[in-house]
C-alpha positions in Angstrom: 0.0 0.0 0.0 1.1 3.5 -1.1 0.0 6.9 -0.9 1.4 9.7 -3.1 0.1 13.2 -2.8 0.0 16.6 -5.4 -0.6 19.2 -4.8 -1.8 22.2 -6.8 -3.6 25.5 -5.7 -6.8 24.5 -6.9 -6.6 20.2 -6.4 -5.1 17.9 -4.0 -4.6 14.5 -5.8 -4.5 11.3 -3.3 -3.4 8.3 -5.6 -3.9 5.1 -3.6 -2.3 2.5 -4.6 -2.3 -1.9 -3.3 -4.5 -2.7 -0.5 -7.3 -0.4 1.5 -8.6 -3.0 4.5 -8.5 -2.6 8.4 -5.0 -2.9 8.6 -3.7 -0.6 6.7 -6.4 2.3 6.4 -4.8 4.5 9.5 -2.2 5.1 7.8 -3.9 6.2 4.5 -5.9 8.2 6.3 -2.9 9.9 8.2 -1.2 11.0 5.2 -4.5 12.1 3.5 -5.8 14.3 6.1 -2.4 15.7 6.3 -2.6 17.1 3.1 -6.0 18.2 3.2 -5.6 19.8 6.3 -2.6 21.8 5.1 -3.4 22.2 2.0 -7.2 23.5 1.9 -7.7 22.8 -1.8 -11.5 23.0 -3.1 -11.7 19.9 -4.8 -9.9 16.8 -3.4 -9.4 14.2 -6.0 -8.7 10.3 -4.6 -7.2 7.8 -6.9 -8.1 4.9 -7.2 -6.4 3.6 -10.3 -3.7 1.3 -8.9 -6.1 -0.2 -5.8 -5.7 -3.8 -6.0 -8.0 -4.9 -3.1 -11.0 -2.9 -1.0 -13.4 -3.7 1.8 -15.0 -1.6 3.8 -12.4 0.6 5.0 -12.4 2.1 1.8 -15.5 3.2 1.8 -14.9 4.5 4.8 -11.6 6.2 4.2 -13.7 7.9 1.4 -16.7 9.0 3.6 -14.3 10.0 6.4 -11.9 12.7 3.5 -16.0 14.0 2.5 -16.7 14.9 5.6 -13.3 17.1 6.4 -13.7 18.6 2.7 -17.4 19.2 3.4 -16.3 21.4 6.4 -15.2 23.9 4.7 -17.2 23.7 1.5 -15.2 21.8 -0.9 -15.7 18.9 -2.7 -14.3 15.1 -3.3 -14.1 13.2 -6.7 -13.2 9.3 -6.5 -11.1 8.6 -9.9 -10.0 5.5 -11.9 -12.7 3.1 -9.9 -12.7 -0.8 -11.4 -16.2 -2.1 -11.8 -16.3 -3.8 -8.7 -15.4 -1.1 -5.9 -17.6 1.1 -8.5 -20.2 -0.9 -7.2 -19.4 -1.2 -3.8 -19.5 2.3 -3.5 -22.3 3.3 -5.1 -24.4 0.7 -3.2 -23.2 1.9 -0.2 -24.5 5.4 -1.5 -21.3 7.2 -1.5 -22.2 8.7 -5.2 -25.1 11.2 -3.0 -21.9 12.7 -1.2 -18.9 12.5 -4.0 -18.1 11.9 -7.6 -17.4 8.5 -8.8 -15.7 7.9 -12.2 -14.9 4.3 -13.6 -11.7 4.0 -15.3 -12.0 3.2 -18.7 -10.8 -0.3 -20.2 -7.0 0.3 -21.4 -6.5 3.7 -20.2 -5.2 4.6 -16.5 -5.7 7.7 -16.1 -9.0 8.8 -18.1 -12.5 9.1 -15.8 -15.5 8.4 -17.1 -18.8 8.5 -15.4 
């Protein structure tokens, strides 16, 4: 599990990358409220492009950055989702709260909705 973070004035871009479970979410949480903290940005953009595995700590993780963002009126897109933690999170209602894009077959980095 990785976490890098870029910053720029008006996005903060959290690429994720391996494993989100119980084990290993504190620390992707850590580093991610770092950032937002410091940084302030308006939109926070999570990617999910390189996630491997997911259970409910991700949807978690994601709820938990929305409701920091939320504080102070800015907004959270989820990037790069594979059909399957697309689901997950929209079942778990996540899409009334942030954006979700799928990634599109064959291309890393392009969001689709």
């Amino acid at each position: 599990m990785a976490v890098r973070i870029v910053h720029s004035p008006m996005r903060l871009t959290v690429s994720v990358s391996g494993e989100i479970d119980h084990h290993n979410a504190a620390v992707i949480r850590y580093e991610t409220d770092e950032a937002i903290q410091s940084s302030l940005a308006p939109c926070v953009r999570i990617d999910f492009g390189d996630v491997t595995f997911m259970d409910s700590s991700g949807i978690g993780f994601v709820m938990g950055r929305y409701r920091i963002v939320d504080s102070y009126g800015g907004c959270v897109e989820v990037v790069n989702l594979k059909e399957r933690i697309f689901s997950m999170m929209k079942l778990a209602g996540l899409d009334k709260y942030v954006t979700l894009r799928k990634k599109e077959k064959g291309k890393k980095n392009e969001t689709n909705k």
